[in-house]
N, C-alpha and C positions, 0 to 999 in steps of 0.2 A: 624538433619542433612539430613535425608531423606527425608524431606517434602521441605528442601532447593535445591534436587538435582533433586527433582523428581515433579514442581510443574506447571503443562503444562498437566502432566497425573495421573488420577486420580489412586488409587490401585485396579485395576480391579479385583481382586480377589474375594474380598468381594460385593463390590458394586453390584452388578447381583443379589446376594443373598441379600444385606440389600433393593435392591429397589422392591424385589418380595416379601421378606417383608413387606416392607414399605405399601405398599397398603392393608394390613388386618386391619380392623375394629378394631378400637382405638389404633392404632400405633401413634407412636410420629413425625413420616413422613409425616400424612396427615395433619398437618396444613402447614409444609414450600410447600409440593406440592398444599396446595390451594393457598398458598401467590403468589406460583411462576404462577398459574393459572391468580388468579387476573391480578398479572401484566403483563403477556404476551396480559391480554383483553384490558387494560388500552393504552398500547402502539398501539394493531391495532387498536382502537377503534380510537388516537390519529391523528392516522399517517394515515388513510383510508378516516377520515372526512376531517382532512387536504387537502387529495389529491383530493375530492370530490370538495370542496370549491374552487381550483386552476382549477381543468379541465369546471366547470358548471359558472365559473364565468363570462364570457361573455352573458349568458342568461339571459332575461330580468326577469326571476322567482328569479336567485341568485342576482341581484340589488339590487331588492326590500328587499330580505331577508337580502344583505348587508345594506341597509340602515336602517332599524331595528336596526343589531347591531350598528351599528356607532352611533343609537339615544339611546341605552341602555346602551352603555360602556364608550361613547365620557365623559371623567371629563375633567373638569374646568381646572387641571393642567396640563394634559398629553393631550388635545385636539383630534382633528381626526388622529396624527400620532400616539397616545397612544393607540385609536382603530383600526385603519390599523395590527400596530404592535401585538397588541395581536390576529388577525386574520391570517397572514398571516407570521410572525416569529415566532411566542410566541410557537407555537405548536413543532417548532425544538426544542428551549429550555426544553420544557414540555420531549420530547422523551428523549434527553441528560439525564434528569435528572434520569427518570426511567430506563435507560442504566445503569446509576451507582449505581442505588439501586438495579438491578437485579445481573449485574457483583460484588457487594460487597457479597451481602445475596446469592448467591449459582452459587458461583466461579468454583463449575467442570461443572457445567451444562452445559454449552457451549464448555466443552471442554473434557469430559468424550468418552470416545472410547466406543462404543455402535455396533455391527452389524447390528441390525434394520436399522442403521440411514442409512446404503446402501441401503435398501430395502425402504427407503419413496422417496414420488416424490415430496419433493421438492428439496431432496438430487438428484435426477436425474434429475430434469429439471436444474439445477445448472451445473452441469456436462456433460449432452450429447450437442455435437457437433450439431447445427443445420445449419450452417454455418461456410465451411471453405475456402474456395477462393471469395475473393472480397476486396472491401476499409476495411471492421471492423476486415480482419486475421479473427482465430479463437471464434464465439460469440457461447453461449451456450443457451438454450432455455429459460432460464431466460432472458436473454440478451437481445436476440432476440424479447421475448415477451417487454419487455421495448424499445428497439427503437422503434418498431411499437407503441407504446403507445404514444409516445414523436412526432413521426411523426403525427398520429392522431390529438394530439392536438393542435399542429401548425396549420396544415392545416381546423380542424375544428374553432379554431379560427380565424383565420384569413380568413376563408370562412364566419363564421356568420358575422362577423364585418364589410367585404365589402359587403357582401348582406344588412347590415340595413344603414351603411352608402350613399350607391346608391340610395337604397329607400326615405332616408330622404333629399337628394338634387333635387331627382327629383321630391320634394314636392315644392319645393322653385324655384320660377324662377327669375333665375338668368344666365348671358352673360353664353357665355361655356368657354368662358378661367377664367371666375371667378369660374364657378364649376369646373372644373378640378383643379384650384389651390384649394381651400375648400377639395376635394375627395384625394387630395395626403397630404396633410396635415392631415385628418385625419388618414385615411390609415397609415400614418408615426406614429404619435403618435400612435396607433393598433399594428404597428410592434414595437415598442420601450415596450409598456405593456408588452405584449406576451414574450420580449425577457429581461424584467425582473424576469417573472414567470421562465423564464428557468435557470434564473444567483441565482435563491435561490438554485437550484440544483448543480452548478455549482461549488461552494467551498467546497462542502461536500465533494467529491473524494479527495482533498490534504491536505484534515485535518491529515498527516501523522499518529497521535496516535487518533484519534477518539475516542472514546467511541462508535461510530453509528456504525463505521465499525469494532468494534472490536464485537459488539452485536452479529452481523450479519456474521461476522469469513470472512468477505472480507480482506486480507492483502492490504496495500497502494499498491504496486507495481503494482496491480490490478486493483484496483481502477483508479489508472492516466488514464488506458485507457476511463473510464466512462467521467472524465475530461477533453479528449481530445476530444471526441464524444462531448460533452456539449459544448466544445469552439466553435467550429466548426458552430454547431448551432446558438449558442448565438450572435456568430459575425458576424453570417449572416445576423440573424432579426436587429443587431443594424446598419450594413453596410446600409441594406437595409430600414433601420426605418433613415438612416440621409439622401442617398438618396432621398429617397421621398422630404424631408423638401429643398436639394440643386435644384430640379427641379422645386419645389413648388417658390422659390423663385428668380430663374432664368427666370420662366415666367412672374413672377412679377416686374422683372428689378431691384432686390435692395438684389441681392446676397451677397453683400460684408459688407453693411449695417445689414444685418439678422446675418450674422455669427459672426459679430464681437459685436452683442449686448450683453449686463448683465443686465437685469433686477435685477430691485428691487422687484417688485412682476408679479411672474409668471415664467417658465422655464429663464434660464437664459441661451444663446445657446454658447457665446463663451467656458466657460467651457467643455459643450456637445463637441465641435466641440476637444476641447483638449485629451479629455479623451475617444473621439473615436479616436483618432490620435494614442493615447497609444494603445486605444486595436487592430489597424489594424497593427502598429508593432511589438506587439506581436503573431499575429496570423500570417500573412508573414512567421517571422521569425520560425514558430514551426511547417508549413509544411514539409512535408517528405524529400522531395528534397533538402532542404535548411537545417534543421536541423540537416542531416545525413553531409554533407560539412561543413556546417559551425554550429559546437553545439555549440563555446562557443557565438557565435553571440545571437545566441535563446537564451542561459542558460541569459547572459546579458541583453537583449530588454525583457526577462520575468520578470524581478524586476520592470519594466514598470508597475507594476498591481498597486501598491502604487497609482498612478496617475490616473490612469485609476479607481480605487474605490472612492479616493478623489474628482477629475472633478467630475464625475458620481453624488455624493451627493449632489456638488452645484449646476448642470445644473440640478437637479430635487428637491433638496428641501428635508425638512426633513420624510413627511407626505408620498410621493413618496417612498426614499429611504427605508424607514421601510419596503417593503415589501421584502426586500431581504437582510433587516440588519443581520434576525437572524442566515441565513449561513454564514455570512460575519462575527459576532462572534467569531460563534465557531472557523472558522478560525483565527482568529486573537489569542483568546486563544491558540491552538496548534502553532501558529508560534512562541508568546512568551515564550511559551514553549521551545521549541528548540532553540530560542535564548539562553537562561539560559543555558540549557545543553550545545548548542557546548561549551562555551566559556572554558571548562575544558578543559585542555590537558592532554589529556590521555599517560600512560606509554605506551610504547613498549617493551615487554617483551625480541620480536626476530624479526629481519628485515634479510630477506637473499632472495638471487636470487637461481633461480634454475636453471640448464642446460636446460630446455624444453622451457629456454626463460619466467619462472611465478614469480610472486613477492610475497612471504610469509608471511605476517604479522600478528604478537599475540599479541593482545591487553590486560592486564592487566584490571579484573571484577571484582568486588565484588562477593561473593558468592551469594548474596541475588538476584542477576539479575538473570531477567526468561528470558528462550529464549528456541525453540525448533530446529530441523535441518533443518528444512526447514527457517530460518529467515533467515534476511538479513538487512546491516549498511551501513547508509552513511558515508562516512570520508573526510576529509579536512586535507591537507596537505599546513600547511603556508607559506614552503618554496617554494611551488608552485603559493598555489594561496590563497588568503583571502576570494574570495566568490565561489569557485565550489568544493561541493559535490557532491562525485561520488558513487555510490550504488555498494555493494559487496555482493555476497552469504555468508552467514559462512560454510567453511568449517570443523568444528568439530563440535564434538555432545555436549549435554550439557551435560554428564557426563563424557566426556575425562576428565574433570579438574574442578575445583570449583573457579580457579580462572583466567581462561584466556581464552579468543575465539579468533580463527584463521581466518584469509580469506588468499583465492587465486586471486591475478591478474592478467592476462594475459595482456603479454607487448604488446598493439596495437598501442597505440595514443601518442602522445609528451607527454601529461600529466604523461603518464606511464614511458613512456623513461625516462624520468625528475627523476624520483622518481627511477629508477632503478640505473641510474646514481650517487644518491643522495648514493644509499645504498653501490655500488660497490667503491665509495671512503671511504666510511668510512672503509670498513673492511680491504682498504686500508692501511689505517691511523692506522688503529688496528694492523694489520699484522707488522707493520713497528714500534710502539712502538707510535706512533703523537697522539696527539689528536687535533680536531679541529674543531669549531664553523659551520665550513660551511657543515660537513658533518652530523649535525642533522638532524634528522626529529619531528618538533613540530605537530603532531596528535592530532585529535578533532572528535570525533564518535558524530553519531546521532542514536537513535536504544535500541536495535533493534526490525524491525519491523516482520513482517509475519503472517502467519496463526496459529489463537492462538489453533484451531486442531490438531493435526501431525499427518494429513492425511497419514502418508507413514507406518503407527501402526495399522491403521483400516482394512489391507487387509489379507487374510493369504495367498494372488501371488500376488507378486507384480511384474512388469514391469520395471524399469527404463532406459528412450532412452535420451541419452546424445549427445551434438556435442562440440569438443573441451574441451575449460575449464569451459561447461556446465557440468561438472562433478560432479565441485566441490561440488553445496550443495548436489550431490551425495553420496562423500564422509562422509561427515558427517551423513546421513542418514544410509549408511551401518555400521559406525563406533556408531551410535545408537541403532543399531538394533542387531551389536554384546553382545557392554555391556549388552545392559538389558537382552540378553539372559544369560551370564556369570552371571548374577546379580541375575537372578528371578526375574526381574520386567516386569512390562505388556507391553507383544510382541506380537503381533499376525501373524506376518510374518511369512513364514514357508517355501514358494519358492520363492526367488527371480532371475529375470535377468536383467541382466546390458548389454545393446545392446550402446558401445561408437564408436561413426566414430571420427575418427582425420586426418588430411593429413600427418602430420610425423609420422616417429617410436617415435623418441625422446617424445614427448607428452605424451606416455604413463607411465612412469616414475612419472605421477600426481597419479597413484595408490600408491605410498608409502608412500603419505599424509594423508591415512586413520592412525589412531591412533593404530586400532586393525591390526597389520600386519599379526599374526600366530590366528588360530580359531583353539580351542582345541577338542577333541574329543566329549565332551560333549553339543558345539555347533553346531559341524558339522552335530550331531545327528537332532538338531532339526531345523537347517535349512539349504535348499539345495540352494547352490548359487552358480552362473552359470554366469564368464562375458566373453562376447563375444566384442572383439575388432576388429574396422574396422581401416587401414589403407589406406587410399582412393589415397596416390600420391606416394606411394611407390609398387614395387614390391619384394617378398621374398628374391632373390640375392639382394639387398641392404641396408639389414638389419647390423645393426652396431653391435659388439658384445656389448654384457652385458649392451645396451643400454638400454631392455628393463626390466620394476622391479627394476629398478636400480635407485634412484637420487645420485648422489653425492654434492650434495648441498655442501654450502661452510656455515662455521660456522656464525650463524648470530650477528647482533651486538644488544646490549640491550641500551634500549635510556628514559631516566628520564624525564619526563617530568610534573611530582608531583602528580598526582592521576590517580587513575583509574575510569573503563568507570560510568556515571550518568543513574542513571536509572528513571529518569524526564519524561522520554518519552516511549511511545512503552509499554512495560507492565511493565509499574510503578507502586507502590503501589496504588490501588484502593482508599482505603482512603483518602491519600491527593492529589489525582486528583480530588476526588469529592469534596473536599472542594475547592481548587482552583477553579473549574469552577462555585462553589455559592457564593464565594465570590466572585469572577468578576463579576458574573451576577447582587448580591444587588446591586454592586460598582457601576454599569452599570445605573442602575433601578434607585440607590440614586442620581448618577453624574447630571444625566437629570433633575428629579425633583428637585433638588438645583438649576441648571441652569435655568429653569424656571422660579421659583420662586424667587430669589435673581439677574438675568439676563434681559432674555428675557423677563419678565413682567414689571421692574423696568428700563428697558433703551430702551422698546417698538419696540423690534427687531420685526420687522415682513418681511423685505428681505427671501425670499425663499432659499437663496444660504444663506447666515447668519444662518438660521436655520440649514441646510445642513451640515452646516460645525460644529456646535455647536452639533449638534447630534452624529455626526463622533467623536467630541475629546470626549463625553462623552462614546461613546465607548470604547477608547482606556484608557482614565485613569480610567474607572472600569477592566481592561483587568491589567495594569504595577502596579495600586496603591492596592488596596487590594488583587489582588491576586498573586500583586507581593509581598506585605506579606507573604501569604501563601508558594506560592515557596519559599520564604528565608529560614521561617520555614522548611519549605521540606527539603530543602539542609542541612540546620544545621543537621534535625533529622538522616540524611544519613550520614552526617562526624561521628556523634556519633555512628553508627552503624559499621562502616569502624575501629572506633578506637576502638571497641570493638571484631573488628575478624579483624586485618590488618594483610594482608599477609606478611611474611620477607622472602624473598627467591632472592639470587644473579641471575645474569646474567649468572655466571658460573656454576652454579646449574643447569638452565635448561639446557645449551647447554651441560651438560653430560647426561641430560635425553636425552636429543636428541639426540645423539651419538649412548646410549644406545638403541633409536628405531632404529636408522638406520641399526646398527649391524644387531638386530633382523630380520630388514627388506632384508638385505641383503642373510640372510639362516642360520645365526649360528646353530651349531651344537643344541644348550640346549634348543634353540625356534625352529628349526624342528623337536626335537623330542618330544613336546609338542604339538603337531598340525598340521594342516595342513596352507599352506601359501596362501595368498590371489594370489598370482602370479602364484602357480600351479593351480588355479581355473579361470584362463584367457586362454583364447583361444583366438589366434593373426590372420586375415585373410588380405591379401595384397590385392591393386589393385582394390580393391571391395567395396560397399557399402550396407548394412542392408536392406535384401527383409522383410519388418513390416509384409506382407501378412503369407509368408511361419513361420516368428519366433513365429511370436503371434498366429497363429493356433496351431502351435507343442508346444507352452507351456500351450495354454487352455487345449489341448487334454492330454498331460503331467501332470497335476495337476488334469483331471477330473478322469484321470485312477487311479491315490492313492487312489480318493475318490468311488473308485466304480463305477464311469461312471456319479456321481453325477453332475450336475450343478455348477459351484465354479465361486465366484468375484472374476476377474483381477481386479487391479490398474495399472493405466499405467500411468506415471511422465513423461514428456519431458520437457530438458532442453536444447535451444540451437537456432538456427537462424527461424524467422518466416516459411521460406519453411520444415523446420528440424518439428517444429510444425504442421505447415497443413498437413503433408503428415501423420505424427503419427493421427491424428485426423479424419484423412478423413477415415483411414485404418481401425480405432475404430469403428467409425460408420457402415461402411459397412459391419463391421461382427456383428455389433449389429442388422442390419435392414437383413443381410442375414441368420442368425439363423444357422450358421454352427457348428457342432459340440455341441448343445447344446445352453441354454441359453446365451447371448451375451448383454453388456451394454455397453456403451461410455459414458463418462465424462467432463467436462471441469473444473477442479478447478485449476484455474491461479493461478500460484506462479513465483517470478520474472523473467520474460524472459524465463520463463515456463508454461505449461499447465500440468496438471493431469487427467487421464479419466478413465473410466472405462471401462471393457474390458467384 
């Protein structure tokens, strides 16, 4: 039961002592620390030569040495796309796999709460702020170091390539409108390579359940920015890689004729010209400007990539395509993925509005699901819409309950109106005795995802700056950090502050969502917590009575909809992930060599676009056929689990538990004299907004004084509007670079629509 409850954090207790341990001569420790040794060498060794091979490959020394391999690996069956591909995909797959051999064989490693792990620099180049005002928002010196990488080798590419292509025309003489047509043609095919190397990077960011990015403890919501940075680029070298070829053939007089040819052997352009069509209305559509007006335009024109991956194969061919098959893969893995999961409909435990204007929803888990407070789920609502999910923080911790996780919404957009409308007739229909079809909500989660750390356990001061209903995975965070105090499980919190701006009073009322309302003496003992709330458009005289601490929420309705949430995705069981992704991969591996040899050999396909396409389906039916076996399996092995701990608990069961918190929440007599209340540890200021300078120095100085004058890590969370973020970040940094008060660090570890730093 406690390895179910508790399985994100290792029991730190012991652990310090079994790993100081561990390292004495002839302990039983040193072999899995060599195994884990091995493979930490295996993967950079993997992923280093990988990246070597991508940035040098333009040199006429990596040619040669390519063409080596291609004369050492090229077989008979799998030809020069079976060489391409074990150079320049095969290495992702290779890393995937050792992801899952490391993630199975030593599960806390990644996720063990360690203090050290503040004190290394890779943990701090990940975290400090190197930039925060410009186009990238907040990038961390990780970050920063990779753009300039990514920049570097655009540009040195595409500098060596025009310098050897100039040289090599003005060997040859020839008219100048014939060399400049020749010079932009190649040029174009230059830009079109280059902004392949960038598209193998490019799907890795939206592998939502990853293995890479779970290795590497980047949560997706993080990650999209990488993906958006990578669109950006990619669509530029392709914009400007067709470019070239529309100028190249305008000089030539036979623009119309160039675009709308298909070859049988060699590029074949009308497809190109399709599947850049696709990617230029996807990139349009998912600038800032346009995307913030019109999301569901972008969320729409982004299913575009279908087409835009499909064209792309046939206008290059199979030999081509391979170099960027094997992030296209893995993606396609995690999509099928998550096709399989949404399609359940998850129960609704509780749907209720609140007076601050937020929409409540508790979805009905398995105990077996892991998640920590800082994750976060997509949802789908069918009476809205069949294809937009929309990303939520979880608002509770993952020991409020064993069998249900909560989010907060905040009503902003029709989507939400929609859904709040949906709820406030139903309880309608309730109140009134009706029942009625129109007032369900058919629910479908994805998730959940985040940071498989819980970084907000690793600090003993922690910070958190909130805007709005950036709170919420606030809430949950404090409502974790109680229990495991109450519990005696591994906390290391000790001072926290909650610094939240809102523009109404009403807003504040999202404090009653914490689960822990009353902190009893025993906790208050060991941690000091301190929330300081801004009200930014109100002044003191128009404060509402009993407005504030207070929800009166209206009772929520409970909605059937046959099972609870799938844990397919996000931190699913590691074992049958890993099989799925090796049975897709043989499937993959087999599909082709079948097609080859019973196909493409026997009916003499040699068209480039034929190939193209042939490689692509064999992608896909090693992706739905055997590992869509495997997920069946999966699924079956989860219903058996479901039926073996299914939860029975009514509708009207919780909504007396919930009654019962609110009471609590409200002051009862038997829970004030048990505690103190989270609402007498609020301090309310009007008119005003959070000086980060004055707060964060008075609580460095505040926590260094306990310690003697010692040095102490801040953590500092921010959740809430990009400016809400720069300003927490910029503030971080300049007391890390101004040395006040003492040792000083800043941070950047993104979590959704939030950053974390260190103070």
């Amino acid at each position: 039961m406690a390895q179910e409850r508790e399985p994100l954090l290792q029991n730190g207790g012991g652990c310090c002592c079994n790993a100081a341990g561990g390292g004495a001569k002839g302990s039983p420790a040193t072999l899995p620390s060599l195994a884990r040794t091995v493979l930490k060498f295996l993967m950079w060794a993997v992923l280093l030569t990988w990246a070597a091979a991508i940035f040098f490959y333009p040199t006429k020394p990596a040619q040669a040495v390519f063409k080596n391999w291609v004369a050492a690996t090229e077989l008979p069956l799998f030809g020069i796309t079976g060489s391409i591909f074990l150079a320049f995909s095969a290495p992702i797959l290779i890393l995937a796999a050792l992801a899952y051999v490391y993630v199975s064989a030593f599960p806390g490693d990644h996720v063990h709460v360690e203090k050290k792990k503040l004190r290394s620099l890779s943990f701090r180049l990940w975290t400090f702020p190197v930039l925060v005002d410009g186009p990238f928002g907040v990038v961390s010196a990780v970050e920063f170091i990779g753009i300039v990488l990514f920049i570097v080798y655009v540009v040195y590419a595409m500098t060596y390539y025009t310098v050897e292509s100039v040289s090599l025309i003005s060997k040859i003489d020839l008219p100048s409108l014939v060399g400049s047509e020749l010079l932009l043609d190649i040029i174009g095919l230059r830009l079109g390579l280059v902004g392949l190397f960038c598209m193998v990077f490019l799907f890795l960011p939206v592998s939502r359940g990853s293995v890479l990015l779970r290795l590497i403890d980047i949560p997706f919501e993080h990650a999209t920015r990488y993906h958006v940075w990578l669109g950006h680029l990619t669509m530029a070298l392709f914009t400007l890689h067709g470019l070239c070829y529309v100028i190249s053939w305008s000089l030539a007089g036979n623009l119309l004729e160039e675009m709308t040819e298909w070859k049988e052997i060699g590029v074949a352009n009308l497809p190109g010209v399709i599947s850049l069509a696709a990617g230029l209305l996807m990139w349009v559509t998912s600038l800032h400007p346009v995307r913030k007006r019109f999301f569901e335009l972008f969320f729409y024109t982004h299913q575009l990539y279908v087409v835009f991956v499909v064209f792309l194969a046939l206008h290059v061919g199979d030999f081509v395509f391979s170099i960027s098959a094997g992030a296209i893969f893995l993606f396609m893995l995690d999509r099928f993925l998550r096709f399989w999961q949404s399609r359940a409909k998850v129960d609704i435990i509780s749907a209720a509005c609140r007076p601050c204007g937020t929409v409540e929803l508790v979805f009905s888990k398995p105990a077996s699901l892991r998640y920590n407070a800082l994750s976060f789920i997509f949802v789908q609502v069918r009476e809205l819409s069949f294809l937009q999910w929309h990303p939520f923080s979880v608002s509770s911790s993952p020991i409020d309950g064993r069998y249900h996780m909560s989010i907060l919404i905040k009503v902003l957009g029709s989507w939400t109106e929609k859904l709040r409308g949906i709820i406030t007739d139903a309880q309608e229909q309730t109140r009134n005795g009706s029942e009625s079809e129109s007032g369900r909500i058919t629910a479908c989660v994805e998730g959940p995802y985040g940071h498989e750390s819980p970084y907000h356990l690793m600090y003993e001061n922690l910070i958190l700056v909130a805007g709005g209903i950036g709170i919420s995975p606030f809430l949950a965070i404090l409502s974790d950090i109680i229990h495991r105090i109450e519990e005696g499980k591994p906390c290391m919190p000790k001072n926290v502050l909650v610094l939240w701006s809102v523009k109404k009073s009403k807003e504040l009322s999202l404090l009653s969502a914490v689960d822990a309302q009353f902190i009893s003496s025993s906790v208050s003992d060991r941690l000091h917590l301190d929330i300081q709330a801004f009200v930014t458009q109100e002044s003191q005289d128009s404060l509402e009575e009993g407005i504030v601490g207070d929800d009166q929420k209206t009772p929520g309705i409970f909605v059937k909809n046959g099972t609870t949430m799938s844990g397919l995705v996000g931190t699913g069981d590691n074992f049958w992930a890993a099989m799925y992704f090796a049975a897709s991969t043989l499937g993959f591996v087999l599909a082709y060599a079948l097609a080859q040899a019973y196909y493409v050999r026997r009916f003499h396909v040699v068209a480039w676009w034929h190939l193209g396409l042939v490689f692509t389906l064999c992608m896909a039916g090693g992706v739905v056929l055997p590992g869509g076996l495997v997920v069946l399996l999966w699924h079956l092995s989860e219903k058996r689990e479901l039926e073996n701990d299914r939860w029975d608990a009514s509708a009207q069961q919780y909504a007396e538990e919930e009654a019962e918190q609110t009471t609590n929440a409200a002051g009862g007599d038997h829970a004030a004299a048990s505690g103190v209340s989270l609402a007498a540890m609020q301090t309310t200021r009007y008119g005003c907004r959070p000086q980060f300078e004055a707060e964060f120095l008075a609580f460095s100085e505040r926590v260094a004084g306990q310690q003697g004058g010692a040095t102490a890590d801040v953590g500092v969370l921010v959740c809430g509007p990009p400016g809400l973020q720069a300003s927490v970040a910029r503030e971080c940094r300049s007391q890390n670079l101004g040395r006040r008060g003492g040792r000083r660090r800043a941070a950047a570890v993104f979590h959704f629509n939030s950053h974390s730093f260190d103070l």
